[in-house]
KOLROLO-358910 format. One record per residue (C-alpha): x, y, z. Coordinates in steps of 0.2 Angstrom, whole numbers, plus 2048, in hexadecimal, padded with zeros to 3 digits. Layout:
# residues N
XYZ/...
# end
This chain:
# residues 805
5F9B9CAEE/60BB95AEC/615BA2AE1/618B98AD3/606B96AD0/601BA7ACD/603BA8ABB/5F8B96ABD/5E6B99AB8/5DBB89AB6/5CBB89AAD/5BAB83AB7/5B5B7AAA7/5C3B6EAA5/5CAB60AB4/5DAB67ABA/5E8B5BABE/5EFB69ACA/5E3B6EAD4/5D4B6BADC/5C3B70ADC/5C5B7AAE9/5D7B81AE4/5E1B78AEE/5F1B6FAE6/5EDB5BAE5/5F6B53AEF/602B46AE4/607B58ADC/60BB62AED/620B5AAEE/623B5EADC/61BB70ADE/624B75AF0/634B6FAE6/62FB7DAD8/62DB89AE6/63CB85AEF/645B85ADF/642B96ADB/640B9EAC7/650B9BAC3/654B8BAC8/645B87ABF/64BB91AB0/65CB88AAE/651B76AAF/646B7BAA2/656B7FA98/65FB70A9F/652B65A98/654B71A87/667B6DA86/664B5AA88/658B58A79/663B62A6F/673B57A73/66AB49A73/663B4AA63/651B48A68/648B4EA56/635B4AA51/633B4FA3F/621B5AA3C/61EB57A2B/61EB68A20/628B71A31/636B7AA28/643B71A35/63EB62A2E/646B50A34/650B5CA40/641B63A4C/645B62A5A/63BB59A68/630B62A73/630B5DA86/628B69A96/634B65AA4/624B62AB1/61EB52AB4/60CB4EAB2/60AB43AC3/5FEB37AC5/5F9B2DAD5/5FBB1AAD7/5E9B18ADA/5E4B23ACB/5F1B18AC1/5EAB05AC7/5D9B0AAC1/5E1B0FAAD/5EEB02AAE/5DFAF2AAE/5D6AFCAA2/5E5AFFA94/5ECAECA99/5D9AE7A94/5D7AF0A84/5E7AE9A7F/5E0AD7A82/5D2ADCA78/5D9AE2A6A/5E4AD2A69/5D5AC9A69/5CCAD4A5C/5D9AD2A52/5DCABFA52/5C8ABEA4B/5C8ACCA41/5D7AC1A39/5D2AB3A3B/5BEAABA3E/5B6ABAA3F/5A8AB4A49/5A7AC6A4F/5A3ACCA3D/596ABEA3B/58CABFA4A/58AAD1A47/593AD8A56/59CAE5A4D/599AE9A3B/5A3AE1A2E/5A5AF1A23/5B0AFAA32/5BDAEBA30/5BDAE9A1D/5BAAFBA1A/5C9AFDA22/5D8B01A17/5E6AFAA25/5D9AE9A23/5E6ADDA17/5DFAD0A12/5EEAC5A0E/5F0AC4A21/5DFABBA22/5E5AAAA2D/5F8AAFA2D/5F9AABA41/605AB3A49/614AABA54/60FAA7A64/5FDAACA5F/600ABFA66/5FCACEA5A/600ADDA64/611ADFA6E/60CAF2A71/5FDAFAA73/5FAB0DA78/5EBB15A7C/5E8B29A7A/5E0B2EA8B/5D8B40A8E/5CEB45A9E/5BDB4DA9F/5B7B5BAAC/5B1B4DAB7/5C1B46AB8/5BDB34AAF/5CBB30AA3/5C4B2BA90/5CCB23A82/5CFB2EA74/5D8B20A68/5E2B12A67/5F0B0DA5E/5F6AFCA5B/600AFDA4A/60EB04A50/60CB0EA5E/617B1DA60/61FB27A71/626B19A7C/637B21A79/633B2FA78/62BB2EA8A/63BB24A90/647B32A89/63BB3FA91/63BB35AA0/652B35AA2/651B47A9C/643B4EAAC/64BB42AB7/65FB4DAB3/653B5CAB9/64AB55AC9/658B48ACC/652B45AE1/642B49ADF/63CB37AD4/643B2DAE1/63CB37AF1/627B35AEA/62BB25AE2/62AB27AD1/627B16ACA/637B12ABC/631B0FAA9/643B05AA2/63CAF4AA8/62EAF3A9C/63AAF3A8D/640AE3A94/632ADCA92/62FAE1A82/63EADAA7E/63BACAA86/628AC8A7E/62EACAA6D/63CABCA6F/631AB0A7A/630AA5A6C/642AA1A66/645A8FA62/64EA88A70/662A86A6B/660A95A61/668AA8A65/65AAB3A63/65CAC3A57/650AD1A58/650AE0A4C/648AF2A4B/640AF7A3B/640B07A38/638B11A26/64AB1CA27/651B2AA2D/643B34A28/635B2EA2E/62FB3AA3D/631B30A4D/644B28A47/64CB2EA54/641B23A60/644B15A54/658B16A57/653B18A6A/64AB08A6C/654AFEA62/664B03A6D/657B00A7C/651AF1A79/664AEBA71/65CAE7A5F/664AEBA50/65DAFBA46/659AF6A34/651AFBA26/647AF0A1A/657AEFA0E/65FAE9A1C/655AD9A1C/64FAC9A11/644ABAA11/64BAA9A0B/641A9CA0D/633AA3A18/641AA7A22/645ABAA28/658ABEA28/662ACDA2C/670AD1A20/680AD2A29/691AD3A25/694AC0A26/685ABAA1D/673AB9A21/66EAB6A33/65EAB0A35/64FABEA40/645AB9A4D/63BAC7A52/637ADAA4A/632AE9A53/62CAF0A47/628B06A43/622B01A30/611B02A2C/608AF2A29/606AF5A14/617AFCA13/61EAEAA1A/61EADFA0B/61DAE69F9/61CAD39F4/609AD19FC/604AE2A01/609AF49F9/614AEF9EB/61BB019E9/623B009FB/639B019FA/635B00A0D/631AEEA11/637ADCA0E/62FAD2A00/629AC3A07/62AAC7A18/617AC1A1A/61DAB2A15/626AB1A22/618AB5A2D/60EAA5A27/61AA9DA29/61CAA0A3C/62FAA6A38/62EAB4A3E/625AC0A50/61DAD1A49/61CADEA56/60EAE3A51/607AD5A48/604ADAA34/5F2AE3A33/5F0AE9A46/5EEAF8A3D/5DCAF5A3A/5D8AF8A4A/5DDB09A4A/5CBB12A47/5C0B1BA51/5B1B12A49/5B4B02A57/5B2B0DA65/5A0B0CA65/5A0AF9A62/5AEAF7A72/5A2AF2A80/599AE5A77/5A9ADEA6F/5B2ADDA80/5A3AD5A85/5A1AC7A78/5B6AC6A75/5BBAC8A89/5ACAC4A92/5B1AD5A9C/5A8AE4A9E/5B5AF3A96/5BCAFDAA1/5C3B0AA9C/5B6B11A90/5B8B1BA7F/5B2B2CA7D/5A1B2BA75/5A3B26A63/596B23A57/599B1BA45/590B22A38/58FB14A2E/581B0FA37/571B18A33/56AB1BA44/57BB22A4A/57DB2EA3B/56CB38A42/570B38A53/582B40A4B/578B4CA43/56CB50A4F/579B53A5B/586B5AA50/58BB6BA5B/591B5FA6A/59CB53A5D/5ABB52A56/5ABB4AA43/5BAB41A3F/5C1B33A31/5BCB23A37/5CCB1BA2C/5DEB24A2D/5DFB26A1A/5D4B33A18/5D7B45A16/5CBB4EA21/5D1B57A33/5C6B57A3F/5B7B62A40/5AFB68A4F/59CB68A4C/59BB7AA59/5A7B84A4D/59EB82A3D/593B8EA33/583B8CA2E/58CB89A1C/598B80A22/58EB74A2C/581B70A1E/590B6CA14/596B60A1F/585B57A21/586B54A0F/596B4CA11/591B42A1C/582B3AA18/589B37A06/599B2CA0F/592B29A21/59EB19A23/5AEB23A1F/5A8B30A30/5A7B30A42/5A3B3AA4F/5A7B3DA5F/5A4B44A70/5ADB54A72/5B7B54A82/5BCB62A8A/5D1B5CA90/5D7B5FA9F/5E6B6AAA2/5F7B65AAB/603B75AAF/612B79AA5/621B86AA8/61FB96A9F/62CBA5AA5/62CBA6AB9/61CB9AABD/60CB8EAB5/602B8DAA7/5F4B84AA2/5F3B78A93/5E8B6CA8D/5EEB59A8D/5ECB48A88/5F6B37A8D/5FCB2AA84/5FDB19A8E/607B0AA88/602AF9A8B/612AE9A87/612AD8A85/61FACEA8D/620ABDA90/612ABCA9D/606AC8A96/603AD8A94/60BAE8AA1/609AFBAA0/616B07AA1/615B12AAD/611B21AAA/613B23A95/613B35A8C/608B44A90/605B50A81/602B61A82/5F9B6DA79/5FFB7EA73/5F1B87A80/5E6B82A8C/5D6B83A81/5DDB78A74/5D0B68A6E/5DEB5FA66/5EFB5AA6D/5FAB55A60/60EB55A5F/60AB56A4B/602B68A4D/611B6EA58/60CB68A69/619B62A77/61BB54A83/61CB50A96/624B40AA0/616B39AAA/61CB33ABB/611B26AC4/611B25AD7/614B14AE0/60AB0EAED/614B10AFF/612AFFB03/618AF6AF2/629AEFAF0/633AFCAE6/638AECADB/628AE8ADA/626AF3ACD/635AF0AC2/62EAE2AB5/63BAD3AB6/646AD1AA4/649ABEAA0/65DABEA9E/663AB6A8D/66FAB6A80/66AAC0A71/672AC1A5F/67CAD0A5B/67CAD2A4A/683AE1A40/677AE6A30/683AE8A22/67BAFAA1E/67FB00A2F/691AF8A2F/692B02A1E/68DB12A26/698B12A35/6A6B0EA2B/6A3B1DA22/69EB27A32/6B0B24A35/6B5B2AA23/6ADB39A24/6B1B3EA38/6C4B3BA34/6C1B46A20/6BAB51A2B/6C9B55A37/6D5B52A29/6CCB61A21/6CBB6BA2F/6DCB6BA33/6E2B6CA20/6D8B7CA20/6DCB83A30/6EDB83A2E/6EFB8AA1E/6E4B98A24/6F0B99A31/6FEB9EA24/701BAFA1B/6F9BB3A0C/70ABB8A08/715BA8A0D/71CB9F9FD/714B8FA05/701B99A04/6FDB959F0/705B819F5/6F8B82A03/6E9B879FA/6EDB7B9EB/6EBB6C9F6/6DCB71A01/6D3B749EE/6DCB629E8/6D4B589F9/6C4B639F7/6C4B6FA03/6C0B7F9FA/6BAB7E9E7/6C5B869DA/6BEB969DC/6BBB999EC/6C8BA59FA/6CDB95A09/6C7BA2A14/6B4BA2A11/6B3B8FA0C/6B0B87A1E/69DB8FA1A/69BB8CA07/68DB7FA08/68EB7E9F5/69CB739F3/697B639F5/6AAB5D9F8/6AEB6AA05/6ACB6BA1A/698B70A1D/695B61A10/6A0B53A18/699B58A29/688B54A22/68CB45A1C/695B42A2D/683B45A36/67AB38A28/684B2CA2C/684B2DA3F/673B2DA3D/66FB1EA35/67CB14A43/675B1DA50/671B0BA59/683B09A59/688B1BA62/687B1EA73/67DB2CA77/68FB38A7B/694B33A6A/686B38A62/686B48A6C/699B4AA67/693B4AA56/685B55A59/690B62A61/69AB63A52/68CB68A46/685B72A53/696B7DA54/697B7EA3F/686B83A3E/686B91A4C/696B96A44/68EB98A34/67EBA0A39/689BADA44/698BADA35/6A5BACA41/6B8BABA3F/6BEB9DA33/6CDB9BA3E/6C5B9DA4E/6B8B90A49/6C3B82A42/6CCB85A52/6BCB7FA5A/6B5B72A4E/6C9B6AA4F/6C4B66A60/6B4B60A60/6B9B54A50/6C7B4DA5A/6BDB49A68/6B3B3CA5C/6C2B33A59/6C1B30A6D/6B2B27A6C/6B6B1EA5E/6C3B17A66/6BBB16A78/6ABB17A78/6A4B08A6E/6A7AF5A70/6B6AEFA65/6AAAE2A58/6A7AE4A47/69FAF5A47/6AEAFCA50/6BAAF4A44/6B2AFAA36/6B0B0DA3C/6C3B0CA41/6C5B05A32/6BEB11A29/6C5B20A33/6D8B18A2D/6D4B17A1B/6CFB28A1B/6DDB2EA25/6EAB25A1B/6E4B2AA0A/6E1B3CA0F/6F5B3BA16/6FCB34A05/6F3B3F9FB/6F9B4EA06/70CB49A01/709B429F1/702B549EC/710B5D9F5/71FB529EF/71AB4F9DC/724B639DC/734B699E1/737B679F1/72DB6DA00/734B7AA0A/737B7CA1D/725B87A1E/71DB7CA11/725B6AA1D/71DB75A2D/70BB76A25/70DB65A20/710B5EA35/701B6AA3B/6F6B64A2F/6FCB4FA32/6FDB56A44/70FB51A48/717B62A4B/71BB5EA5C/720B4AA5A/72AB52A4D/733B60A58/735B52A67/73DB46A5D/74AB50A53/74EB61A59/74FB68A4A/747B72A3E/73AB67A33/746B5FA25/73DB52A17/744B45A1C/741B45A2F/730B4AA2B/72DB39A1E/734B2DA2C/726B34A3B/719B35A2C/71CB25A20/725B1AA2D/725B1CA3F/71DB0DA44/718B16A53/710B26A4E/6FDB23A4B/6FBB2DA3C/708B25A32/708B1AA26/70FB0EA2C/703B0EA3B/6F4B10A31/6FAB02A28/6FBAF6A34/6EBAFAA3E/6E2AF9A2C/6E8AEAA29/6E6AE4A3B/6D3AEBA3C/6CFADFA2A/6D7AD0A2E/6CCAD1A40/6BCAD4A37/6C1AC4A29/6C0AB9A38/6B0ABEA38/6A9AC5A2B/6B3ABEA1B/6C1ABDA14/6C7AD1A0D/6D8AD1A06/6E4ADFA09/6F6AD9A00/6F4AE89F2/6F1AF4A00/6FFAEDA0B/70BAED9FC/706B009F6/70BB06A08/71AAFBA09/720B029F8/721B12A01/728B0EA11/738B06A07/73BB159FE/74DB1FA00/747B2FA08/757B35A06/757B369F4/749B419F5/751B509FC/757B5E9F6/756B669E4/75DB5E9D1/757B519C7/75AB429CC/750B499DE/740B509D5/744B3F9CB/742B369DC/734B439E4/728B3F9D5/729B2C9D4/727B2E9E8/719B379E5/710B2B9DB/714B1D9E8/709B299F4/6FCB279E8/6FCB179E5/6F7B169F8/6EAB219F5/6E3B189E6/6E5B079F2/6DCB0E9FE/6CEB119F2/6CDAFF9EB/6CFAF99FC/6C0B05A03/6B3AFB9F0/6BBAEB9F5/6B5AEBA07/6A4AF4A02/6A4AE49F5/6A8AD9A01/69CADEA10/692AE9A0A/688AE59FA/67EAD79FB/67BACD9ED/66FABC9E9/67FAB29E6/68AAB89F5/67BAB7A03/67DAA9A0E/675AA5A1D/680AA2A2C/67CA99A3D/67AAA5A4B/
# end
């Protein structure tokens, strides 16, 4: 036995997707297992931490609910591959493509003739019983006639080796994300070794998602698609960003949309631009408080309106949740039969509804085998495994039981099979389950190949669920040696699509720049005066504006407030609203942005946890908050959503600047120290010494700061990019005057500087009315920052306005 395999012990009683029967290692696993052996332990070892390090700078985060972590969890991902042979893969692949035509079917009776109900095929009370059953859908037909764009089917393998269908999910189906972000990350560990067994690529079937869902634009028109998401924290939004930047949709929430009309529309900064298509993560009763649950803030009144009206594509359709019950699996067969005229092929595990008299005896009869379950999702009852109950327990259950037998289920209990994980220097065993994804594009339906494995905790486990703190795998499917290689890429119809920015995510990058440029102004404003003596005339000067701009409260020391996570104006705070904002415009960051961003918090936090040096640590986050102003300025196309994070990164920087020298000018005048604190905060201390050669004097220092043109943290230059940035997004997005603001700095720049040196009346005269001018810009800046949130960002019934794409 190979080394890494003798911490590997498999169990007799379950299939192992290692080995053999007879011990031997399978043979599409032998090139990854020589690869371990070849490797070494700690090679291995630095690829399990690799694939650690990229979830955490990739933000990869799945929220279990009551985990004290919360919306930050982070992602759990075993670097080994389960591996599964193109023969094996063939033979799912028909079967999950089938169920997926079968439930379309299902669902276009169920909502619509109902034959199937009527001829007694399957019993009515499973659909109508069924909370996710709305009833205003009843004959809404959807676009294009097709109700499920995704479909994924839970897989688990018994000791014989037979796969079985544990569930199926087709209201929104969750993982596909996931299993691509698994996929990039495995692949950064075994970069060569994809490519040398042909691991068949998953990025094609997103495609053809994409070209599905937008197949039935009107000719002439510029498709727009959107994402809609419940928020930030729902527990899979992290894989709701990550399609909607896969698939090039816009990320919105139901706020961010309306129906005029019967007519869906995206609120943009310009107006109203009209939706095509939605992706959509929302539950079905959450979508439209106007028809289905009223006390939902999630959905778009009237968006089934829409529906009727053909407006609009649902991916998924609007009740396609009502197939999501273990209570049809029985019934499968023969519905495939009567619906498909085919035989199904890749069966359920035995199921029996216990609505159904004879079923419910043959469940008790047989109750040690079984597992009893919820046959609707609404119910609050776990599973309960018939073999671990006591005599009590088990009576009890009966009662239950034959008082609500249509609410119950029961199944077969399957013994999973186990797949090997890394653990320390070699393989464990843990039980597993897969999750299969069938699309629609345009031609039909397509399988990704390969979808998400789930692991369980141990290898005895009876239920794999990344709820109850179980992992994941990537799944690599081998291609055939004789097939093309592009054979198996699905084919992306190329056309234009509309790229609309949603007003609330315009709102929050222009913020996301406020907040990264408040956050390096702070920084710097409080590393450099803990960089003076406590004993320096301009130390009490110092402290006075970090508590004026918020930096420290009124009675904390500067040197413990980089940690004071009390004060809601200071640093920790401003770095939390930094992340909030990044994360609702994550669709418009590139992923080293948001790992920029995420480096940042990362260093605070260690910093705090550890209580490091102040000094040492705003030395480091000075760093790490520079670098975002890089990629704001490099790393994103220069639209809309650009302007307006540039935008906001000058507003904030300007108004931080005049309030800096308003405060320290509305005195006497500032000494040589006090003029030096002043250039290392505003970062000019080497311009400075470049240009003049001479020790810092007022008035050298007002002409880099207010008026060099060139300089890009002087007025003058904030200035005119400001008003540069606004007038490019009135061309497209209205009209947003800025003569106030232009003046305010204008009045400043035309000042005498001269006058305001040196000491007497007439100069504190001259420093003080200076002083206010600084704070007009400040106060400009403000009406300037409600104008444009006004202008672009509240919506209102009289200024909406449809626009033509």
């Amino acid at each position: 036995m190979s080394a890494s395999l003798h911490t590997y012990k498999p169990d007799l009683q379950r299939y192992d997707e290692l080995l053999s029967p007879d011990g031997s290692i399978r043979p599409h696993w032998r090139a990854l297992v020589e690869r371990l052996e070849q490797s070494g332990p700690d090679t291995v070892r630095r690829g399990v931490e690799l694939a650690r390090r990229l979830i955490v700078e990739n933000g990869v985060t799945y929220n279990v609910y009551a985990d004290p972590q919360g919306r930050d969890r982070l992602w759990t991902l075993d670097m080994l591959p389960v591996i599964m042979s193109a023969q094996e893969w063939q033979s799912i692949e028909r079967g999950v493509i089938q169920r997926a035509r079968l439930f379309d079917a299902l669902l276009g009776d169920l909502y619509g003739p109902q034959r199937l109900l009527r001829e007694g095929t399957a019993p009515a009370e499973i659909a109508f019983g069924h909370p996710n059953y709305l009833w205003p859908c009843h004959g809404a037909v959807p676009r294009g006639g097709r109700w499920l764009y995704m479909y994924a089917a839970d897989l688990a393998r018994s000791p014989d080796g037979r796969w079985w269908v544990l569930s199926d999910r087709t209201q929104t189906p969750s993982g596909p994300g996931y299993a691509l972000e698994n996929r990039r990350i495995v692949s950064r560990v075994f970069s060569d070794l994809l490519d040398d067994i042909n691991v068949r690529p998953l990025t094609g079937a997103f495609a053809s998602l994409r070209d599905g869902l937008l197949a039935n634009v009107e000719e002439g028109e510029t498709p727009l698609a959107v994402v809609l998401t419940p928020g930030p924290f729902n527990e899979t939004y992290f894989e709701h960003a990550y399609l909607a930047r896969q698939l090039g949709f816009s990320l919105v929430e139901g706020s961010d949309l309306t129906v005029r009309d019967d007519t869906l529309y995206l609120k943009t900064l310009g107006g109203l631009k009209r939706v095509h298509a939605v992706l959509r993560r929302l539950d079905d009763d959450f979508c439209d408080p106007a028809e289905l649950r009223a006390d939902s803030a999630l959905g778009v009144p009237g968006l089934l309106k829409a529906v009727r009206a053909g407006r609009v594509v649902l991916g998924n359709a609007l009740g396609s949740g009502v197939i999501e019950s273990a209570a049809w699996m029985g019934f499968l067969p023969s519905i495939s039969e009567w619906l498909l005229g085919e035989t199904l092929q890749l069966p359920s595990v035995a199921t029996w509804w216990c609505g159904e008299r004879p079923a419910l005896e043959e469940v008790l009869e047989g109750l040690d085998r079984l597992v009893i379950k919820p046959a609707y999702p609404n119910q609050r009852f776990e599973a309960v495994f018939g073999r671990d109950l006591t005599r009590d327990a088990r009576a009890k259950l009966i009662r239950r039981l034959r008082a609500r037998p249509y609410a119950y289920v029961a199944q077969e209990r399957l013994a999973l099979s186990q797949t090997p994980v890394w653990r320390g220097t070699g393989l464990a065993g843990r039980a597993l389950s897969l999750r299969v994804y069938a699309i629609a594009g345009p031609d039909g339906y397509q399988v990704i190949p390969g979808g998400m494995a789930r692991i369980a905790s141990d290898v005895y486990a009876d239920v794999v669920s990344t709820q109850r703190g179980g992992g994941s795998k990537d799944v690599w499917v081998l291609g055939t040696d004789d097939a093309d290689p592009q054979a198996t890429e699905f084919t992306p119809r190329s056309r234009p699509r509309s790229e609309s920015l949603p007003s609330r995510v315009g709102e929050n990058l222009y913020w996301l720049g406020r907040y990264a440029t408040r956050c390096e102004d702070k920084i710097r404003l409080l590393r450099g005066t803990l960089a003076l003596e406590r004993r320096s005339e301009v130390w009490p000067r110092a402290v006075d504006t970090c508590r004026h701009v918020g930096v420290t409260s009124k009675e904390s020391d500067p040197a413990t407030s980089l940690f004071d996570t009390q004060h809601q104006l200071g640093i920790a705070a401003d770095l939390q609203r930094l992340q909030w904002s990044a994360t609702q415009a994550r669709g418009r960051l590139s992923s080293e942005h948001w790992r920029a961003i995420g480096v940042v918090q990362r260093q605070y936090h260690d910093a705090a946890s550890s209580s490091s040096d102040a000094r040492e640590t705003l030395d480091r986050l000075t760093l790490s908050v520079a670098a975002l102003s890089g990629f704001a300025h490099d790393d994103m196309i220069q639209d809309d959503a650009w302007r307006l994070m540039m935008l906001g990164r000058r507003v904030e920087r300007i108004s931080f600047l005049a309030s800096l020298l308003s405060r320290r000018l509305a005195e006497a005048a500032p000494t040589r120290g006090e003029l030096e604190w002043i250039l290392d905060i505003a970062s000019g201390t080497i311009a400075y010494r470049t240009r003049y050669l001479d020790r810092p004097r007022l008035v050298p220092l007002l002409q880099l700061l207010v008026r060099d043109a060139k300089s890009p943290r002087s007025l003058a230059f904030l200035t005119h990019e400001i008003c540069t940035v606004t007038q490019q997004l009135s061309e497209s997005a209205g009209e947003l005057p800025t003569d106030f603001f232009r003046q305010a700095v204008t009045d400043v720049i035309e000042t005498d500087f001269g006058a305001l040196e040196g000491s007497g009346y007439n100069a504190d005269l001259a420093r003080q009315a200076f002083s206010k001018k600084l704070s007009g810009i400040t106060d400009a800046s403000l009406l300037l920052s409600d104008r444009l949130s006004m202008r672009h960002f509240s919506h209102t019934e009289l200024d909406l306005h449809a626009v033509t794409a």
